[in-house]
N, C-alpha and C positions, 0 to 999 in steps of 0.2 A: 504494500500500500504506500510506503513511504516513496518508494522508487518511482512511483506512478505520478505522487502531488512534485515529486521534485521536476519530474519531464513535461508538466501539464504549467509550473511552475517557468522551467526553461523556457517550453513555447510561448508561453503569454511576454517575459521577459524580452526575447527576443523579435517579438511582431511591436511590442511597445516601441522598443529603439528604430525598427524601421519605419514605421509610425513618423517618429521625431525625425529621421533622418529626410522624409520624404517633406515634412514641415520647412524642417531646412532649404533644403532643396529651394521647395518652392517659394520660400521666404527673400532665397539669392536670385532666382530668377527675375523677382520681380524688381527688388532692390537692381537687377543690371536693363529694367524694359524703363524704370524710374530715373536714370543715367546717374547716379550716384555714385557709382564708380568713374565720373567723368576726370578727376585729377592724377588718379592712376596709370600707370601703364597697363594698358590692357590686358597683355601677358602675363603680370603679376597677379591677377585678381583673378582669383580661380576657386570654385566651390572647393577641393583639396586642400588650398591653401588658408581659407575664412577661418578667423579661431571664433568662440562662442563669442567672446567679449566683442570683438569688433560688429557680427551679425549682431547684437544686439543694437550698440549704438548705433549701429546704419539706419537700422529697422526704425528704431525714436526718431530719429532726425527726420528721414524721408519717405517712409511708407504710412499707409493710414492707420486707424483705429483697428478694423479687423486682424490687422495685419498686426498690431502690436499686443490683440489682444492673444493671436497663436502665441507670441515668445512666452507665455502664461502656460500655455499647456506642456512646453518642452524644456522651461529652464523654471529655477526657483525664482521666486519672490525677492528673495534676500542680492542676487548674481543680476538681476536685473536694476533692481534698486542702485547694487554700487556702480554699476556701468552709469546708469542714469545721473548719477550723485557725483562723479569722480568726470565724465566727459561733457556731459550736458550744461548742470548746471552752471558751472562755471563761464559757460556763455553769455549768462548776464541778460541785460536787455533784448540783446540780437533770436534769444530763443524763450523771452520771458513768460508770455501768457501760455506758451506750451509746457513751460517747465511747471508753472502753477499748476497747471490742467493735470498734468503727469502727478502731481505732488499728493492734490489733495482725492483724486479719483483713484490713480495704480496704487497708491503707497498709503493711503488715509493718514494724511499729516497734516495735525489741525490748524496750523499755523504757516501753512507754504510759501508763504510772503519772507518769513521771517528764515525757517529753515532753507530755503534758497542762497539768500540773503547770508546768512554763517555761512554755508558752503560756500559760496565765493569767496568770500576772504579768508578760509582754509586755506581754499586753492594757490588765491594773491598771496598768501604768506607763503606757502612751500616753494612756490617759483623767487620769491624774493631769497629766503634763506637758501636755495638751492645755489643760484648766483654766486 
């Protein structure tokens, strides 16, 4: 019996990851029909090559809603948040009422004005001390 839930256990494991992978997939498709990868060299930008963290911020930056709401289904809460926190925010005005939107909807952060706001000067300070 045991033998049976661990292989029934395998298969479901393994249709999940192709699942995600095909999310993927179609996640970079559309991030390359959106031209988002337009400052790149072509050549470089390769589904093989996309690590999560970067699909993630692509997806925030330039794909829609539905589209942001798959990274939900194939990565944590938590991986998306610090992509979101660590690339985004730090954009400032340039990406401001997206980032509120992101803040207070993906992440329920009751104060988004303000949490933004600390994340960028986080950021300002690491780049100054980094100097």
């Amino acid at each position: 019996m045991i033998g049976f839930q661990f292989s029934v256990f395998s298969f479901q494991f393994s249709e999940m990851q192709s699942n995600n992978e095909n999310i993927k997939r179609g996640l970079f498709r559309r991030l390359k029909k959106a031209n988002a990868f337009w400052s790149y060299d072509p050549k470089s930008v390769t589904f093989a090559r996309m690590d999560d963290d970067f699909l993630i911020e692509k997806v925030l930056y330039h794909l829609d809603w539905e589209d942001i709401l798959k990274l939900f289904e194939i990565y944590p809460q938590k991986q998306i948040k610090e992509v979101w926190k660590n690339k985004l925010c730090p954009l400032g005005d340039y990406f401001g009422r997206m980032n509120v939107l992101y803040a207070s909807v993906l992440f329920d952060i009751k104060n988004p004005e303000r949490y933004i706001k600390v994340q960028r000067k986080k950021f300002i300070k690491s780049k100054i001390n980094v100097s």
